[in-house]
Structure formats: structure tokens, C-alpha cells
C-alpha positions, 0 to 999 in steps of 0.5 A: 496466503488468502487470496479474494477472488479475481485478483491477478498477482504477477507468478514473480511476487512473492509473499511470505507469513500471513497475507490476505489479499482482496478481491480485484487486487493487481500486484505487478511484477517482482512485488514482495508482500510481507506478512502480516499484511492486508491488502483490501479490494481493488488495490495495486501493488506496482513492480518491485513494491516492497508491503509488510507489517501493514494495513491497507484498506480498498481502491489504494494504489502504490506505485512501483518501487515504493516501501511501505512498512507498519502502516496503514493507509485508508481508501482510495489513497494514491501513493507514488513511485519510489515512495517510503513509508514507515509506521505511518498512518493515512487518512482517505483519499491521500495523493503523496507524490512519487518520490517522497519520504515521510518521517517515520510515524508520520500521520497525514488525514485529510482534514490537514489539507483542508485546514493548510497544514 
């Protein structure tokens, strides 16, 4: 595990294989954090949030209960309470409401949005 500075990890997450953490990141209570996995800077990672096999670049936050397995999600996205993600790839700036589940290998940018699909 490598750890950035000023993060605050809750003593019940638990990790294991290769993680890196940035700077300023949060991960709540009973959170498990599977590597590989990358977690940018100033992200948080909700109570009982299950990431692994992933990517995820700075300022996204997951909400609590959600799964996210071999996937990348770019900045700033907001993801959900009792979200499920797998193999899927999110652009900038992405809000998936809690509760929701992609396909797998779903590919949602935010140009989809702007051209209403």
C-alpha cells in the first residue's frame, strides 16, 4: 500500500494486493480497497464501498455501498450509494444516481449528455 499524504483511511478499511492512495483522500468505515487499484487525490470512498481491479482519478467521490470492479472513472465524478460498476469506463464530471446499475462495460463521457443519449 502507498499512501499520499493527509489522507484519512477509517482503522476498519481494509486493503490488500497493490494499492495506491493519493493525497487528501477519505475512505470510511469498513470500506475494501482491492488491488491493483489507484485512487487519486481528494477522492472518497464511502462506508462498506467495495474498489478493486480500478482506476480512479482525482476529486470522484463513491458513495457508500457501492461496487466498483475494473473500471475507470475520470475526475470529479459523483457516484451513488449502492452503485454497481463493473468493467465500466466514465468520462469527466459524471453523477450516476445512487442505486444504479450499469451494464457491464458500460461506457458513459459527457459528451453523451450533451448530445441526449
Amino acid at each position: 500500500v502507498i499512501a499520499g499524504k493527509d489522507r484519512r483511511i477509517h482503522p476498519s478499511v481494509r486493503m490488500s494486493g497493490r494499492v495506491i492512495i493519493g493525497e487528501g483522500c477519505v475512505a470510511e468505515k469498513d470500506a475494501k480497497l482491492n488491488g491493483p487499484l489507484v485512487i487519486g487525490a481528494q477522492c472518497r470512498i464511502g462506508a462498506n464501498a467495495v474498489l478493486e481491479d480500478s482506476v480512479i482519478w482525482d476529486r470522484v467521490t463513491i458513495g457508500a455501498h457501492t461496487s466498483i470492479r475494473s473500471s475507470v472513472i475520470a475526475n470529479d465524478c459523483i457516484i451513488g450509494d449502492k452503485t454497481g460498476l463493473t468493467g465500466a469506463m466514465l468520462g469527466d464530471h459524471i453523477k450516476l444516481d445512487a442505486g444504479r446499475r450499469l451494464d457491464p462495460g458500460a461506457r458513459i463521457f459527457p459528451e453523451d449528455f450533451e448530445n441526449g443519449t
